[in-house]
mmCIF file of the protein (N, C-alpha, C, O) and its ligand, coordinates in Angstrom:
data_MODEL
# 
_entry.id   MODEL 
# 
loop_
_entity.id 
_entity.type 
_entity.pdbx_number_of_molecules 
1 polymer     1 
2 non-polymer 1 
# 
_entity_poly.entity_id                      1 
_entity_poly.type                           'polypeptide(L)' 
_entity_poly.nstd_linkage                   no 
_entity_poly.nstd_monomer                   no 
_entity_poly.pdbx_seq_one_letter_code       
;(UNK)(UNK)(UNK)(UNK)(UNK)(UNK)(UNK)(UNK)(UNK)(UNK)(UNK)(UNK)(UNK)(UNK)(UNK)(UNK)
(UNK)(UNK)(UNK)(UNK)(UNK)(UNK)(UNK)(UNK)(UNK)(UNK)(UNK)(UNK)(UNK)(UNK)(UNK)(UNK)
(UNK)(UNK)(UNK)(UNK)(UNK)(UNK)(UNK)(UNK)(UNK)(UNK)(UNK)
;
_entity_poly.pdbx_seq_one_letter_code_can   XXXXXXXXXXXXXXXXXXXXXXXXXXXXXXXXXXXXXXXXXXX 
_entity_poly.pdbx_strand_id                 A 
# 
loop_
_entity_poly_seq.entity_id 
_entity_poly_seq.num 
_entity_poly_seq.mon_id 
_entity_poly_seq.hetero 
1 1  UNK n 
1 2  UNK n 
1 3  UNK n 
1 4  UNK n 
1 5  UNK n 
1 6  UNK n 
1 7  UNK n 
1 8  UNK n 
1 9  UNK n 
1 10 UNK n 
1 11 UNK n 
1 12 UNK n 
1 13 UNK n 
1 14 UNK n 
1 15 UNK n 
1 16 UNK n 
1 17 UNK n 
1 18 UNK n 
1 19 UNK n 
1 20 UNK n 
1 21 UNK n 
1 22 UNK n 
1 23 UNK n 
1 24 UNK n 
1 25 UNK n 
1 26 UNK n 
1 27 UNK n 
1 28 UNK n 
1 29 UNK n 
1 30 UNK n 
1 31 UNK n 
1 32 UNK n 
1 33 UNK n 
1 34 UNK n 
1 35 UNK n 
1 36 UNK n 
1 37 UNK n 
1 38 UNK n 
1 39 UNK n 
1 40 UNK n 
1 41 UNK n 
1 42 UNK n 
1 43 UNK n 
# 
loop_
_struct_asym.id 
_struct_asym.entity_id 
A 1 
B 2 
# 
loop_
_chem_comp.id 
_chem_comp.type 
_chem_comp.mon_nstd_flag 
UNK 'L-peptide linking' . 
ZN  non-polymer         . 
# 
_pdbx_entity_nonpoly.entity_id   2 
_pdbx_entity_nonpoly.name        ? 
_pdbx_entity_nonpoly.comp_id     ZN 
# 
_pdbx_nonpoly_scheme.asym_id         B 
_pdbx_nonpoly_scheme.entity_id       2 
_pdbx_nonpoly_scheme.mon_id          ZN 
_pdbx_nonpoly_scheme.ndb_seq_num     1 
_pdbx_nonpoly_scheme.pdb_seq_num     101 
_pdbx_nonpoly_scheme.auth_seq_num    101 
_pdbx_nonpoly_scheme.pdb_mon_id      ZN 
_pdbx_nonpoly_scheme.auth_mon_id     ZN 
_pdbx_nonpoly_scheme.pdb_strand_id   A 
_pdbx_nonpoly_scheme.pdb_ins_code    . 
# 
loop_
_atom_site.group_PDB 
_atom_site.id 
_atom_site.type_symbol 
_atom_site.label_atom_id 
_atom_site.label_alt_id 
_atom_site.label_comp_id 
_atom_site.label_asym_id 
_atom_site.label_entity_id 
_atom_site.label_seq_id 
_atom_site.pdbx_PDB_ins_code 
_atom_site.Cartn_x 
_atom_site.Cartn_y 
_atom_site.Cartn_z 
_atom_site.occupancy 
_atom_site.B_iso_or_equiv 
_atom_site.pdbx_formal_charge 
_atom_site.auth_seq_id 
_atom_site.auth_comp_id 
_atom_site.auth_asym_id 
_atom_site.auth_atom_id 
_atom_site.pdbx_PDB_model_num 
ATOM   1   N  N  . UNK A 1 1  ? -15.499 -2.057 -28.525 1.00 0.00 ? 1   UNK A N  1 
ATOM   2   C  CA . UNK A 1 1  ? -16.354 -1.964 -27.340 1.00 0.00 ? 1   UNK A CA 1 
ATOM   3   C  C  . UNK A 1 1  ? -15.601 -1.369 -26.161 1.00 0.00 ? 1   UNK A C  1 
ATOM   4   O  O  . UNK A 1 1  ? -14.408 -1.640 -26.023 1.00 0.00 ? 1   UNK A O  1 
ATOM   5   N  N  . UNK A 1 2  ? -16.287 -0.501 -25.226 1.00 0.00 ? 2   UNK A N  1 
ATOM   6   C  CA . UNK A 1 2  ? -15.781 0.184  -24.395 1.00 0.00 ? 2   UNK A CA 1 
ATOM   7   C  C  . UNK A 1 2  ? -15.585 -0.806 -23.170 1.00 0.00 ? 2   UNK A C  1 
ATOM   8   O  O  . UNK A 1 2  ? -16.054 -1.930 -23.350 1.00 0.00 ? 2   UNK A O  1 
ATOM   9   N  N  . UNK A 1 3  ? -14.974 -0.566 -21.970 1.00 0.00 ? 3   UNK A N  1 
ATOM   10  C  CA . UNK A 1 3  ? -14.485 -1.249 -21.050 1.00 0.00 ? 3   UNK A CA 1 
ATOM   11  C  C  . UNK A 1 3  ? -14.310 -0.269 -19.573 1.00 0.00 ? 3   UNK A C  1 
ATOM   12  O  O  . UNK A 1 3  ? -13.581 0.685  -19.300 1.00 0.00 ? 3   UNK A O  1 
ATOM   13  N  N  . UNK A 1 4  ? -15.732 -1.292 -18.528 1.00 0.00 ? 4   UNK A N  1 
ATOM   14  C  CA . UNK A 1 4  ? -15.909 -0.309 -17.635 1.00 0.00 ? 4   UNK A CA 1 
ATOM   15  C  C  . UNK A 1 4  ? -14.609 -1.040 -16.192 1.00 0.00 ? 4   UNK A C  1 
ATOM   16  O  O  . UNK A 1 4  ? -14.017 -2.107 -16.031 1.00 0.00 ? 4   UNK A O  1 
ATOM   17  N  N  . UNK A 1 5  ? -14.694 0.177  -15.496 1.00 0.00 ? 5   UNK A N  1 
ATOM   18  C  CA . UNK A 1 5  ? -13.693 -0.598 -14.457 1.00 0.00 ? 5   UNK A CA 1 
ATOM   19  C  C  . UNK A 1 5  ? -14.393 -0.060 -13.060 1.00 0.00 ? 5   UNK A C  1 
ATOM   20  O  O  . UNK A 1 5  ? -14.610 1.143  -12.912 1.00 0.00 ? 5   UNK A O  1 
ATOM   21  N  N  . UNK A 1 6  ? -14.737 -1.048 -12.026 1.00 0.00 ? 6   UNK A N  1 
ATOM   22  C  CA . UNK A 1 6  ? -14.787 -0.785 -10.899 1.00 0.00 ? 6   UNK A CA 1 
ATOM   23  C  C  . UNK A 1 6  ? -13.995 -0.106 -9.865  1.00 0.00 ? 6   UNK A C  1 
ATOM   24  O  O  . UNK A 1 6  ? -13.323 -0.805 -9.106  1.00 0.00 ? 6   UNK A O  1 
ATOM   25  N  N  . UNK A 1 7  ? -13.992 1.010  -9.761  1.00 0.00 ? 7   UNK A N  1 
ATOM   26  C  CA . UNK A 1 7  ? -12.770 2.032  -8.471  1.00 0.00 ? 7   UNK A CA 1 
ATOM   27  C  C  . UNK A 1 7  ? -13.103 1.025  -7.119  1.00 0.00 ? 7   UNK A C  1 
ATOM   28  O  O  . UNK A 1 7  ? -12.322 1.221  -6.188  1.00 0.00 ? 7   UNK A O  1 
ATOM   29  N  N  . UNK A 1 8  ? -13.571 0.555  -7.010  1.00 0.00 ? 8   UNK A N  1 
ATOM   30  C  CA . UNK A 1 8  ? -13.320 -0.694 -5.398  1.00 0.00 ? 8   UNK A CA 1 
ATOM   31  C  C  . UNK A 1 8  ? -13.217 -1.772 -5.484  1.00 0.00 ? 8   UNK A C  1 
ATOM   32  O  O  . UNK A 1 8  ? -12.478 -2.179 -4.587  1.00 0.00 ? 8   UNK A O  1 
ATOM   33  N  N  . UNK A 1 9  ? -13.724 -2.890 -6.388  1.00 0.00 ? 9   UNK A N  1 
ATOM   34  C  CA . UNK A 1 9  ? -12.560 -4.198 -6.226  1.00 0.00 ? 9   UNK A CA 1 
ATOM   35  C  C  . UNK A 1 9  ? -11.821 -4.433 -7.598  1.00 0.00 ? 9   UNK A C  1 
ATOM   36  O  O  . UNK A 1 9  ? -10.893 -5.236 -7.504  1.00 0.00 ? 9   UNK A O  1 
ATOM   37  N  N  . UNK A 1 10 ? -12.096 -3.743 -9.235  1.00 0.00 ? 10  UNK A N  1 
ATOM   38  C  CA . UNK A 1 10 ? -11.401 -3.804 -9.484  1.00 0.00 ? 10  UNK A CA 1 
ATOM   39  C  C  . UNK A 1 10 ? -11.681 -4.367 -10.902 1.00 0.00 ? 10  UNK A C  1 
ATOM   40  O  O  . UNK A 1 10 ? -11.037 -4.304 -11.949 1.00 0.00 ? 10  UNK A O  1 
ATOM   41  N  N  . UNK A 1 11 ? -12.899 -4.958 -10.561 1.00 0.00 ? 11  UNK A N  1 
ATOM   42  C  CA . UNK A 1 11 ? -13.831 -5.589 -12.278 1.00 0.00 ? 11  UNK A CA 1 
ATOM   43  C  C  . UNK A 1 11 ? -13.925 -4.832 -13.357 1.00 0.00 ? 11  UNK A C  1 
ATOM   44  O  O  . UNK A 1 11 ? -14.216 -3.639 -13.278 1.00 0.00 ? 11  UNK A O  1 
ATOM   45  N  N  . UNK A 1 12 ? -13.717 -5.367 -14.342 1.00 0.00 ? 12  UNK A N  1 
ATOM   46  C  CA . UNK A 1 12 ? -13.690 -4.418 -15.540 1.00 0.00 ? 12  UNK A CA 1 
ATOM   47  C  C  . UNK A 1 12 ? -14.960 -5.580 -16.235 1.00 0.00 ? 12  UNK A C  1 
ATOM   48  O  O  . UNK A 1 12 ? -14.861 -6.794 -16.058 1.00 0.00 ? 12  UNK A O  1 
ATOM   49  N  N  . UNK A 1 13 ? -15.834 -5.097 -16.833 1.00 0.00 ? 13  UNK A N  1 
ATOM   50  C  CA . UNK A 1 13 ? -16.308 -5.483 -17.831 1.00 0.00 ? 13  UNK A CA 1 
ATOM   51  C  C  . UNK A 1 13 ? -16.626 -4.260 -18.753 1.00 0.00 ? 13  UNK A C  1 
ATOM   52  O  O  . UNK A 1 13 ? -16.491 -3.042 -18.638 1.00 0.00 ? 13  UNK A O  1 
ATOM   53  N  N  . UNK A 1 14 ? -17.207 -5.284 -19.920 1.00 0.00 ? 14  UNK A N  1 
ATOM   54  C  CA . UNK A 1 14 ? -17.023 -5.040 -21.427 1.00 0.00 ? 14  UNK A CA 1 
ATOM   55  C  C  . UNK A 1 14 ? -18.364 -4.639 -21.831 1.00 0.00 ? 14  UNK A C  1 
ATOM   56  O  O  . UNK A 1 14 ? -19.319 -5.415 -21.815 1.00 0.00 ? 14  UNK A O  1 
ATOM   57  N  N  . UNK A 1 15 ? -18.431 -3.337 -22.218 1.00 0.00 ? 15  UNK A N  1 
ATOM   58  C  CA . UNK A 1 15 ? -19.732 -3.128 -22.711 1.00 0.00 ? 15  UNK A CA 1 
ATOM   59  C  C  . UNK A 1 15 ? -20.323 -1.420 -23.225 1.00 0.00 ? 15  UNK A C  1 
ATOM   60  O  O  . UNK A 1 15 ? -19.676 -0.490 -22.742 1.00 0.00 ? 15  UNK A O  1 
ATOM   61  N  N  . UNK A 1 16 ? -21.149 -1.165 -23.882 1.00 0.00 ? 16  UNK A N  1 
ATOM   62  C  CA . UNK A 1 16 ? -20.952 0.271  -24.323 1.00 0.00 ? 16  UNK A CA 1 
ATOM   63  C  C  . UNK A 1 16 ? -21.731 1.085  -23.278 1.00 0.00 ? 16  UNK A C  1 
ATOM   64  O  O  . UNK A 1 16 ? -21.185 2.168  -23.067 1.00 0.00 ? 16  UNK A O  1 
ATOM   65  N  N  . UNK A 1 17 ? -23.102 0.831  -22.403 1.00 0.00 ? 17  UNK A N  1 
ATOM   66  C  CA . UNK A 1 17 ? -23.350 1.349  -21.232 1.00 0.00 ? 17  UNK A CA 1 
ATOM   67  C  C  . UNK A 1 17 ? -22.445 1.161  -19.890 1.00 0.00 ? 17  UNK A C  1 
ATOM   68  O  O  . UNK A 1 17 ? -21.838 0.115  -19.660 1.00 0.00 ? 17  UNK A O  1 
ATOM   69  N  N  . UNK A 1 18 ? -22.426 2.292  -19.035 1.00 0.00 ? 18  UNK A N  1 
ATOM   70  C  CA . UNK A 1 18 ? -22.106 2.465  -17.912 1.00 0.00 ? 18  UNK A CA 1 
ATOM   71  C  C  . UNK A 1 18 ? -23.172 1.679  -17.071 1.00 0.00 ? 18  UNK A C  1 
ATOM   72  O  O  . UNK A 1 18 ? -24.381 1.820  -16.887 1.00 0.00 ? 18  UNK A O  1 
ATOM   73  N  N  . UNK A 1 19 ? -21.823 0.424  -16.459 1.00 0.00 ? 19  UNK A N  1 
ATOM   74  C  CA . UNK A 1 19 ? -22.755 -0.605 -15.856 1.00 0.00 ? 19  UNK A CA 1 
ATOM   75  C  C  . UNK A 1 19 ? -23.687 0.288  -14.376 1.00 0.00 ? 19  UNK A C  1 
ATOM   76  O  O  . UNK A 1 19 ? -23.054 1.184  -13.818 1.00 0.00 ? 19  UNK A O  1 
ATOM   77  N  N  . UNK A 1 20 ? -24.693 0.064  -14.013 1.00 0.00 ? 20  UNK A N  1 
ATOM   78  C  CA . UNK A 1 20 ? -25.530 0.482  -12.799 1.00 0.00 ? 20  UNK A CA 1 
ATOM   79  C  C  . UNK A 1 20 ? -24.518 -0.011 -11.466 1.00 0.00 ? 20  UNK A C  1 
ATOM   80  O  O  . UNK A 1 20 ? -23.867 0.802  -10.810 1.00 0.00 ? 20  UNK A O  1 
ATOM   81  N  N  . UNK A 1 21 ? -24.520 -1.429 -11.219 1.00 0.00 ? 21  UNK A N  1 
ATOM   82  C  CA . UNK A 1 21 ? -23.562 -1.946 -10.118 1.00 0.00 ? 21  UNK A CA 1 
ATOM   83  C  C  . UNK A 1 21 ? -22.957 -2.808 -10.415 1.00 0.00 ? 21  UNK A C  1 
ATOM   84  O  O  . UNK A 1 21 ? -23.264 -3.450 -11.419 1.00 0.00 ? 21  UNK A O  1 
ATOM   85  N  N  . UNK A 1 22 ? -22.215 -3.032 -9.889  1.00 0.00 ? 22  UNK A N  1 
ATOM   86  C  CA . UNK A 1 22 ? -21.111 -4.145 -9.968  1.00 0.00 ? 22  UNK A CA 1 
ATOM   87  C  C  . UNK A 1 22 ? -21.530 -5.296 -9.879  1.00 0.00 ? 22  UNK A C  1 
ATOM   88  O  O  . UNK A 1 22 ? -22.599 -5.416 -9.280  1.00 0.00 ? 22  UNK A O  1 
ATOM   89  N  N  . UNK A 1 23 ? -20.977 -6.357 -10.336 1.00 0.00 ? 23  UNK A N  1 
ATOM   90  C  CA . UNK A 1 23 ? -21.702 -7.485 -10.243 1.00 0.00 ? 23  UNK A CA 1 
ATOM   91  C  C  . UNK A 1 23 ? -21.451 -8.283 -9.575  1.00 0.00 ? 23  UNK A C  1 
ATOM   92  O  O  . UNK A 1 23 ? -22.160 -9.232 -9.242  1.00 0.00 ? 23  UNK A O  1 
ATOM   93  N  N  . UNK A 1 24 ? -19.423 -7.805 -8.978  1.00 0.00 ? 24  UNK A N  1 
ATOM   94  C  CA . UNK A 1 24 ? -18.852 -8.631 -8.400  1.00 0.00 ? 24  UNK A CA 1 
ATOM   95  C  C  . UNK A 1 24 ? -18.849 -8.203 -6.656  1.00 0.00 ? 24  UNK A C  1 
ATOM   96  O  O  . UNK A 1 24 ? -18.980 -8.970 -5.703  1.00 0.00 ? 24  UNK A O  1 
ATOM   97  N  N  . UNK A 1 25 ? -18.651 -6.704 -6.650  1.00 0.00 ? 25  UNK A N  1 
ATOM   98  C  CA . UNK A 1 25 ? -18.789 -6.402 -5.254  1.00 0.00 ? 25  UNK A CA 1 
ATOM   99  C  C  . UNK A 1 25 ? -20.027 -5.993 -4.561  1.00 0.00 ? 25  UNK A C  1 
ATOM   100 O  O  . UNK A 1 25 ? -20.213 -5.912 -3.347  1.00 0.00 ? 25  UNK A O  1 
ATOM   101 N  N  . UNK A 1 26 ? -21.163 -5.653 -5.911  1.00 0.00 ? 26  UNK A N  1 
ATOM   102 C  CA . UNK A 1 26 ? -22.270 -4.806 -5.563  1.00 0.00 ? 26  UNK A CA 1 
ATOM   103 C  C  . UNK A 1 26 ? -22.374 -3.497 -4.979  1.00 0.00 ? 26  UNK A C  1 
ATOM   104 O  O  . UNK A 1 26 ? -23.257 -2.995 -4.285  1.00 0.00 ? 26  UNK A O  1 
ATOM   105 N  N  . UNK A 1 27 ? -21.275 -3.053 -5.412  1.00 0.00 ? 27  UNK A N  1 
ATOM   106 C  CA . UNK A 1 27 ? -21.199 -1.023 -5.253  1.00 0.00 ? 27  UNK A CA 1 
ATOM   107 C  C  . UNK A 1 27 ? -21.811 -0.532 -6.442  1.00 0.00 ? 27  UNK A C  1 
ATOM   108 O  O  . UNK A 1 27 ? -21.464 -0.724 -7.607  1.00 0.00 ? 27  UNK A O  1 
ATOM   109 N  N  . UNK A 1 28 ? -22.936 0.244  -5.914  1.00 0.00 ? 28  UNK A N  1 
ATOM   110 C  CA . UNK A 1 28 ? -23.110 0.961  -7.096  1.00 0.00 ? 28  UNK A CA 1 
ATOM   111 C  C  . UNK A 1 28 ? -22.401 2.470  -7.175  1.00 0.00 ? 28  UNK A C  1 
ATOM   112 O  O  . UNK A 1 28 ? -21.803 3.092  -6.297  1.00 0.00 ? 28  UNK A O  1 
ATOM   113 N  N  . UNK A 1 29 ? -22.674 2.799  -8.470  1.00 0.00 ? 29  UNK A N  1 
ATOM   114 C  CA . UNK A 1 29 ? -21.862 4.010  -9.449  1.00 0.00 ? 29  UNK A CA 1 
ATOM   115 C  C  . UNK A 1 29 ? -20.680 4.390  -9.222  1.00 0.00 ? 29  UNK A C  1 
ATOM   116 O  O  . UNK A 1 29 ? -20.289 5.545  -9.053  1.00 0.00 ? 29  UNK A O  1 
ATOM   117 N  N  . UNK A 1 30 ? -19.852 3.053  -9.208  1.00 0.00 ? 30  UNK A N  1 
ATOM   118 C  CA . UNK A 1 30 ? -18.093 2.823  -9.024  1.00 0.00 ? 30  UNK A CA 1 
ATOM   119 C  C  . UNK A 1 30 ? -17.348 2.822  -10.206 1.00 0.00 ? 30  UNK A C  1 
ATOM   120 O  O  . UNK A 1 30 ? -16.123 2.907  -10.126 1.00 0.00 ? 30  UNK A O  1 
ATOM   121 N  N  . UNK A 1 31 ? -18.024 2.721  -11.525 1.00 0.00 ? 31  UNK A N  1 
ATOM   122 C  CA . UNK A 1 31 ? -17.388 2.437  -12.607 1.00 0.00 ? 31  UNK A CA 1 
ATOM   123 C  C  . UNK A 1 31 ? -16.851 3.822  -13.043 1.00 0.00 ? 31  UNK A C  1 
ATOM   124 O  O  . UNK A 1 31 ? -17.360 4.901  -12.739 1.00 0.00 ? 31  UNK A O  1 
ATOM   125 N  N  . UNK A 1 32 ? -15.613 3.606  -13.892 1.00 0.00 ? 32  UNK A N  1 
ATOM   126 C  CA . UNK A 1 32 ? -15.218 4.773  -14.869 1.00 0.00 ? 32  UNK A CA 1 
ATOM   127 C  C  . UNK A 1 32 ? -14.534 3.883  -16.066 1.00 0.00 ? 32  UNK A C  1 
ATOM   128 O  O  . UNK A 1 32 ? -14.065 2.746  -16.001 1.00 0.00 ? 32  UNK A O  1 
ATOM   129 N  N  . UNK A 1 33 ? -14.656 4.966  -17.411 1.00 0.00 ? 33  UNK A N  1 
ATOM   130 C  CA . UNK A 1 33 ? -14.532 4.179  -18.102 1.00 0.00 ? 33  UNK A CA 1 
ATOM   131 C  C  . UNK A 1 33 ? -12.486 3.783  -18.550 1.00 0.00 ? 33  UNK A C  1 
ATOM   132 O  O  . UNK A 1 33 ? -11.409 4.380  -18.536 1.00 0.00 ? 33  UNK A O  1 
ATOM   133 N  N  . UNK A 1 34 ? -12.978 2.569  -18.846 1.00 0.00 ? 34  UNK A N  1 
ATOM   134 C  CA . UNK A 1 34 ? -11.444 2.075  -18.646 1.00 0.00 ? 34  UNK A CA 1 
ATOM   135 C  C  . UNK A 1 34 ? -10.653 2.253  -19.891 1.00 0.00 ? 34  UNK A C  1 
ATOM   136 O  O  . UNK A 1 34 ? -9.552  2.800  -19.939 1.00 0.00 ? 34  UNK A O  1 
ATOM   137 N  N  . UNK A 1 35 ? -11.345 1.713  -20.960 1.00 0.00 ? 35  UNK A N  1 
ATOM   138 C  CA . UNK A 1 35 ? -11.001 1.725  -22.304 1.00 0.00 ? 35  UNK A CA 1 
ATOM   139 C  C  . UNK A 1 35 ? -12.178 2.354  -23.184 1.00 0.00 ? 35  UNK A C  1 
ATOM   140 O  O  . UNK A 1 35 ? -13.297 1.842  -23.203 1.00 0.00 ? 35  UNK A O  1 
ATOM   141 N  N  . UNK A 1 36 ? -11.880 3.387  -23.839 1.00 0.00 ? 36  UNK A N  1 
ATOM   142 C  CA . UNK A 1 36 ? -12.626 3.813  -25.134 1.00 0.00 ? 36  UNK A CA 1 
ATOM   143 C  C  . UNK A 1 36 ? -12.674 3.172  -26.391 1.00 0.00 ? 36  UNK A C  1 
ATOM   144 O  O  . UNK A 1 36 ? -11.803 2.962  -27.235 1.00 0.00 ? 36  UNK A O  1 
ATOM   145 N  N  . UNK A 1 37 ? -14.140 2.848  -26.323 1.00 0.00 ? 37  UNK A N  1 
ATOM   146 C  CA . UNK A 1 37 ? -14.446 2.091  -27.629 1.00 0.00 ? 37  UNK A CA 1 
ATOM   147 C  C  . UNK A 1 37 ? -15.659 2.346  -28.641 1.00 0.00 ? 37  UNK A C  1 
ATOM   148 O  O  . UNK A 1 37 ? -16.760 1.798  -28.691 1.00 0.00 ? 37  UNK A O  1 
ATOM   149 N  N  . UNK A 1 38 ? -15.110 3.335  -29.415 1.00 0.00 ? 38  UNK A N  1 
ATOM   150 C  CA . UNK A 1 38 ? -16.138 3.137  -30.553 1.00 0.00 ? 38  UNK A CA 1 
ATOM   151 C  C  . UNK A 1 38 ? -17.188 4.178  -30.152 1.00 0.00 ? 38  UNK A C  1 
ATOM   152 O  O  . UNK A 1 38 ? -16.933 4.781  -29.110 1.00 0.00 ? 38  UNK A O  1 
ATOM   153 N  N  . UNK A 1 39 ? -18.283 4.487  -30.766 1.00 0.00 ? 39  UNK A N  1 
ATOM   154 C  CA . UNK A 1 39 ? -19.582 5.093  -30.199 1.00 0.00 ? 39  UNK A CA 1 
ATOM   155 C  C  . UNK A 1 39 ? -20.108 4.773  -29.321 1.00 0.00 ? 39  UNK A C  1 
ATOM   156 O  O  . UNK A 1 39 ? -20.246 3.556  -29.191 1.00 0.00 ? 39  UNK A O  1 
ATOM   157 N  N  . UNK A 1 40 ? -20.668 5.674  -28.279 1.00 0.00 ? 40  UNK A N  1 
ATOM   158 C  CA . UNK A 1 40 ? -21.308 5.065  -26.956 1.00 0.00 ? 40  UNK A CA 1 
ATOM   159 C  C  . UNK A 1 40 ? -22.463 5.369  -27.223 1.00 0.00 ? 40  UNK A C  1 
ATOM   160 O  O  . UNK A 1 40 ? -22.778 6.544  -27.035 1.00 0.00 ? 40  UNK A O  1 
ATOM   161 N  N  . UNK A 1 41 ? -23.363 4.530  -27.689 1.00 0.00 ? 41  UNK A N  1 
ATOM   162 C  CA . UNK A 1 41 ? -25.033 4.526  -27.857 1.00 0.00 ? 41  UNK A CA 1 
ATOM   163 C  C  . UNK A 1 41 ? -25.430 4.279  -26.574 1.00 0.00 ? 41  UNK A C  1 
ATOM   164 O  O  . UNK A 1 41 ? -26.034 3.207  -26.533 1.00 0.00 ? 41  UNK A O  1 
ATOM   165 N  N  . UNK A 1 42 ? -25.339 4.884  -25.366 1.00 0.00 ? 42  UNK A N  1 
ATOM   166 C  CA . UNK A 1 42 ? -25.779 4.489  -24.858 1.00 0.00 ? 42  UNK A CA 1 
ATOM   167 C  C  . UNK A 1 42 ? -26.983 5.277  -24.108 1.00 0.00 ? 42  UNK A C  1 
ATOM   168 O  O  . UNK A 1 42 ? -26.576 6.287  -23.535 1.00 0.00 ? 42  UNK A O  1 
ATOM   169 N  N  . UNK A 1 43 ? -28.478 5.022  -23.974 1.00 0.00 ? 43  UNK A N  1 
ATOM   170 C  CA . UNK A 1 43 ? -29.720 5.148  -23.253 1.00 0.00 ? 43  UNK A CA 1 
ATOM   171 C  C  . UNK A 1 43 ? -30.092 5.463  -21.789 1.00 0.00 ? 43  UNK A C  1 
ATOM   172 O  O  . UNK A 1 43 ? -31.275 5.507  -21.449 1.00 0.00 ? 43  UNK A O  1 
HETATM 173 ZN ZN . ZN  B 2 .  ? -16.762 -3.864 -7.790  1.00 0.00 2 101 ZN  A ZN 1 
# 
């Protein structure tokens, strides 16, 4: 599973879509991806 990371406070979560916003700071479209994992099915 891929692993997104927040460029402003710093959250990474785990998941194969590119999260919308953060959950922790509430910035949206801050993520890049941190770790490559696997196929990105993502919709
Ligand atoms: Zn954040």
């Amino acid at each position: 599973m891929a692993a997104w990371k927040c460029k402003k406070c710093g959250f990474t979560k785990e998941g194969r879509c590119k999260p919308k916003k953060c959950e922790k700071c509430g910035a949206k479209d801050v993520f890049e991806k941190s770790i490559e994992g696997g196929k990105s099915k993502c919709r």
